[in-house]
N, C-alpha and C positions, 0 to 999 in steps of 0.2 A: 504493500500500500504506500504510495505517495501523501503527499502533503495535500494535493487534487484531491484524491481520495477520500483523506479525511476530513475535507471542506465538504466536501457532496453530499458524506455520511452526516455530519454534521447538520448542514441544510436543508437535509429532511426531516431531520427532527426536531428542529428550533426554526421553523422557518420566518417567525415574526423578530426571534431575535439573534441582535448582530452578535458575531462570534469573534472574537478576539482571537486569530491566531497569526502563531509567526514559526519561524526552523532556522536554527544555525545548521551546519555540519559540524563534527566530534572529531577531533585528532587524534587517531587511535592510541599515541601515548601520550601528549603534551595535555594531563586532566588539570595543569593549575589553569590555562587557558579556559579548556571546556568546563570549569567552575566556573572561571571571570566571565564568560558569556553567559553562563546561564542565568548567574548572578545578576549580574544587568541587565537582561530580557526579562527577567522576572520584577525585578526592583521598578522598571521602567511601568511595566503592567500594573504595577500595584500604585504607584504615583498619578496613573493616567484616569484609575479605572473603580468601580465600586467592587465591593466582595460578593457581590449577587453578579456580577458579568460572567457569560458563560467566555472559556478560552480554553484553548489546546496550543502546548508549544511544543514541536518535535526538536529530540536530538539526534538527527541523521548520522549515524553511524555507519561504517562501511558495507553492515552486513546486517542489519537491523536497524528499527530504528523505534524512540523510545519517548513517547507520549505523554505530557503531564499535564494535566485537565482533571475536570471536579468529577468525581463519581457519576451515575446516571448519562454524560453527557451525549455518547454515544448509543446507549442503551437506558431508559428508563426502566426499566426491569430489575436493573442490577441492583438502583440506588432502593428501590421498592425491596428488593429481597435483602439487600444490608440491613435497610430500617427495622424488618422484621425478624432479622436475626439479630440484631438490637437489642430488640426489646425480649426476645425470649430470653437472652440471657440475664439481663436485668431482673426480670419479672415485672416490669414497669410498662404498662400500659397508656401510659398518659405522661405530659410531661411535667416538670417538677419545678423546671424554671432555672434548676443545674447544667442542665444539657449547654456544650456547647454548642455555636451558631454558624451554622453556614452549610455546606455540602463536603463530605469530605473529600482528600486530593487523591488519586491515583496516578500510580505512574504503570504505565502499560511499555511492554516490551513485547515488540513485533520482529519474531527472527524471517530473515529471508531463507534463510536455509532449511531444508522441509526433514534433515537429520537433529536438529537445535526447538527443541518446543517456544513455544510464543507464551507468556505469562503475564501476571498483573499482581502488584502491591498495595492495598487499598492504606496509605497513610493515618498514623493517628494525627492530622492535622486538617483542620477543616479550613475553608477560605479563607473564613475573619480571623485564623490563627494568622496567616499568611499574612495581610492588614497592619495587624495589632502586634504581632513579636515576629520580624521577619527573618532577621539576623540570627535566632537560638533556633526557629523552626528548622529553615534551610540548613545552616548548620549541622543541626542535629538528630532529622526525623528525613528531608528529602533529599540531600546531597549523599549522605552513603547508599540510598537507595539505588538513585542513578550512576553511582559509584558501582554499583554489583553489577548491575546490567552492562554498563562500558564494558567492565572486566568480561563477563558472558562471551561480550560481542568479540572480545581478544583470543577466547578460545574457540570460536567459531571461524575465528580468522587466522589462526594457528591451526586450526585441524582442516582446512582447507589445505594450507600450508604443505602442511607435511605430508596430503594426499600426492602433492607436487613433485615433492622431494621424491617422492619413492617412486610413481610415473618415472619421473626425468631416471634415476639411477636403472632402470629396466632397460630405456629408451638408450642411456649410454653401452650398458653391457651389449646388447645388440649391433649399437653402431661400434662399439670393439673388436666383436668376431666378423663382424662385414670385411672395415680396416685389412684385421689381418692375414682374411682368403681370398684379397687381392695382388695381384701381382702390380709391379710399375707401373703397366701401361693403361691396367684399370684407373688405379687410384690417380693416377694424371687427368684422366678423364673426369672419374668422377667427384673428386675434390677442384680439378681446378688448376690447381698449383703443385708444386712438390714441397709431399710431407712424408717425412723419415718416423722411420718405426717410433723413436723416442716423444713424436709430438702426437700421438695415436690416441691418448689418456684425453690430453689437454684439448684437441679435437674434436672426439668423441664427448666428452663433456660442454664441450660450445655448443655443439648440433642437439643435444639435450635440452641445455636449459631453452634455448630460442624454439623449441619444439614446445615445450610448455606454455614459455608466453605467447606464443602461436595459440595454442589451444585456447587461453585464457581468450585471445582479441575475437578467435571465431564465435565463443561464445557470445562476449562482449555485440559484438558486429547483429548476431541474432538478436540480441532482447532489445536492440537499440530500433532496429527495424520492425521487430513483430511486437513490439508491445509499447514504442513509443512513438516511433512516427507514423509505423501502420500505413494507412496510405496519406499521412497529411504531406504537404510539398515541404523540403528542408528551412525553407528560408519563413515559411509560417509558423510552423514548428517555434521558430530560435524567437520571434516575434512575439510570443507566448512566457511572459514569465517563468509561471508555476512549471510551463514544460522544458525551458532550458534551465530552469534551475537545476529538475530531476536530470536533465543529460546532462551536466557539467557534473553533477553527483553521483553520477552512474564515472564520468569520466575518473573521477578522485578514488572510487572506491575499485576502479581497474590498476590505477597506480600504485592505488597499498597492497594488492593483491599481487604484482609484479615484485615489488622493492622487497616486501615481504617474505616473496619466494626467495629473492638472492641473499635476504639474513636468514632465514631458517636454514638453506643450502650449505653457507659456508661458513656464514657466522656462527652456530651454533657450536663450531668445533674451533673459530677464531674468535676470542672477544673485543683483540681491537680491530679486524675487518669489523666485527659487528657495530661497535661503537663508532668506526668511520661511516658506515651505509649510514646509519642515522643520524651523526652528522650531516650529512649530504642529503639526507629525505627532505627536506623541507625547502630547499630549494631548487631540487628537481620537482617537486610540484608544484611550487609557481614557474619555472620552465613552462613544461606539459601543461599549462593552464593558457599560459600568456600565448604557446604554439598554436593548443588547440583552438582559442580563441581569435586568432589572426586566419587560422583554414577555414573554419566557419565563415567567417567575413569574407572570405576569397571564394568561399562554394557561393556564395549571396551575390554577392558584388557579378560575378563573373555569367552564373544563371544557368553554370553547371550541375547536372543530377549527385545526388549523393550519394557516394560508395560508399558503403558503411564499413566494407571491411578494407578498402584502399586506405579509407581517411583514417581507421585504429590504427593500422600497421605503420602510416607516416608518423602518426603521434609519439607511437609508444615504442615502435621497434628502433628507435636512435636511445631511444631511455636503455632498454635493453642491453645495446652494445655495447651503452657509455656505462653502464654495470657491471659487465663483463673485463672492461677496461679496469675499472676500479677494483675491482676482486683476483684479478692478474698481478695488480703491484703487490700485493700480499704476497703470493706465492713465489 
């Protein structure tokens, strides 16, 4: 579900009233940031707005992504079945005048991955908690919540990972025994150039790893096409907010799944390769942002069709090689 999505959801069920929503994207590790935005998206809501306004703010994560809005909002059923599972446990039927006021917050986590379950946290904090003590609530009742979830979304994004890992090492054994039951005039041919037995390793592991972020872009290239532009024309599409927002966030969560693969791959057995790569993540994704965004402008501008998988492979297969490059001066 997108951010679209859960406006539509939303507007059918509050159609009189307006919904305050908004979404950053999550930095899979830098959480002081993804606190200070949350923080101030929320802090902002609360200055602007009463504790009776209905709102939903997502924090898109790479691989889920994780909802914070008042109980019922999505479903009034749920806040009806709280209440009454409420009050059995109380035994209180009516109210006292004790009860705090307002609806209370959930934070809902939506995995995209159909191996990862999708769940929900119902806060002991309700609206006017949020209002009235905002700094001890967030603090203390919603920040580690959405802290678990991040974390969740790291193991979803690590066991992706390491799906990769073990692919690519299959992919190299293979391209090993190819290598070695050729003679000269094959491997001329079908490498290209001349490579002697001793670079066979280093080879066979290049033609790997780029096999997997191959896999990744074909995927990528499909969902980009069948489930977001469909048949809309590319330059409408980009013309669309809420819809380039989702494909520039489909674009960021291709990049952590890339950079990701080359630290689990090599870092995991190097920890200052690995401390280099992330060094370097952050400004190879504003690279691949600032690229992808000048190709879109030139598929516009120009009033060329869009290749979905020509336009991944320019994007991200130079990120690839300039990885490969990087994980070479280690060794």
């Amino acid at each position: 579900m997108d951010i679209n999505d859960l406006k539509k959801q939303i507007n059918d069920r509050f159609e009189n009233a307006p919904i305050q929503s908004s979404a950053f994207y999550a930095d899979p590790e830098d959480h002081l940031d993804n606190q200070k935005k949350l923080r101030l998206t929320l802090k902002s809501f609360i200055e602007t707005q009463k504790p009776d306004t209905p709102f939903a703010l997502q924090v898109l994560a790479s691989h889920s992504e994780i909802t914070i809005m008042p109980l019922g909002l999505l479903d009034l059923n749920e806040l009806k079945e709280w209440e009454n599972k409420k009050r059995a446990e109380s035994g209180k039927t009516y109210a006292t005048g004790e009860e705090k006021e307002g609806t209370p917050i959930v934070v809902q986590f939506e995995s995209h991955v159909k191996d990862f379950k999708s769940e929900k946290t119902v806060l002991d904090i309700y609206t006017d908690d949020l209002f009235e003590h905002f700094n001890d609530n967030f603090n203390d009742k919603l920040w580690p919540v959405v802290m678990k979830y991040l974390n969740e979304n790291q193991t979803i994004l690590r066991d992706i990972e390491k799906k990769l890992v073990a692919e690519s090492l299959e992919v190299k054994e293979t391209n090993l025994k190819q290598l070695k039951a050729m003679n000269h005039e094959q491997l001329q041919k079908k490498v290209g150039f001349e490579l002697k037995e001793d670079q066979f390793d280093h080879y066979a592991n290049y033609i790997a790893d780029l096999s997997q972020v191959n896999a990744v872009l074909v995927s990528l290239a499909s969902f980009v096409k069948d489930q977001i532009l469909k048949n809309m024309p590319f330059g409408q599409m980009m013309n669309l907010p809420e819809m380039r927002n989702t494909f520039f966030w489909v674009l960021d969560n291709t990049f952590n799944e890339i950079i990701y693969f080359y630290i689990q791959a090599f870092g995991s057995t190097n920890p200052n390769l690995k401390k280099h790569l992330n060094t370097i993540r952050k400004n190879l994704a504003t690279l691949m942002r600032t690229d992808a965004w000048k190709k879109c402008n030139d598929i516009i501008e120009s009033g060329k069709k869009f290749d979905s998988q020509k336009f991944f492979n320019d994007v991200f297969m130079p990120i690839a090689e300039n990885l490969e490059v990087e994980v070479d001066k280690f060794n």
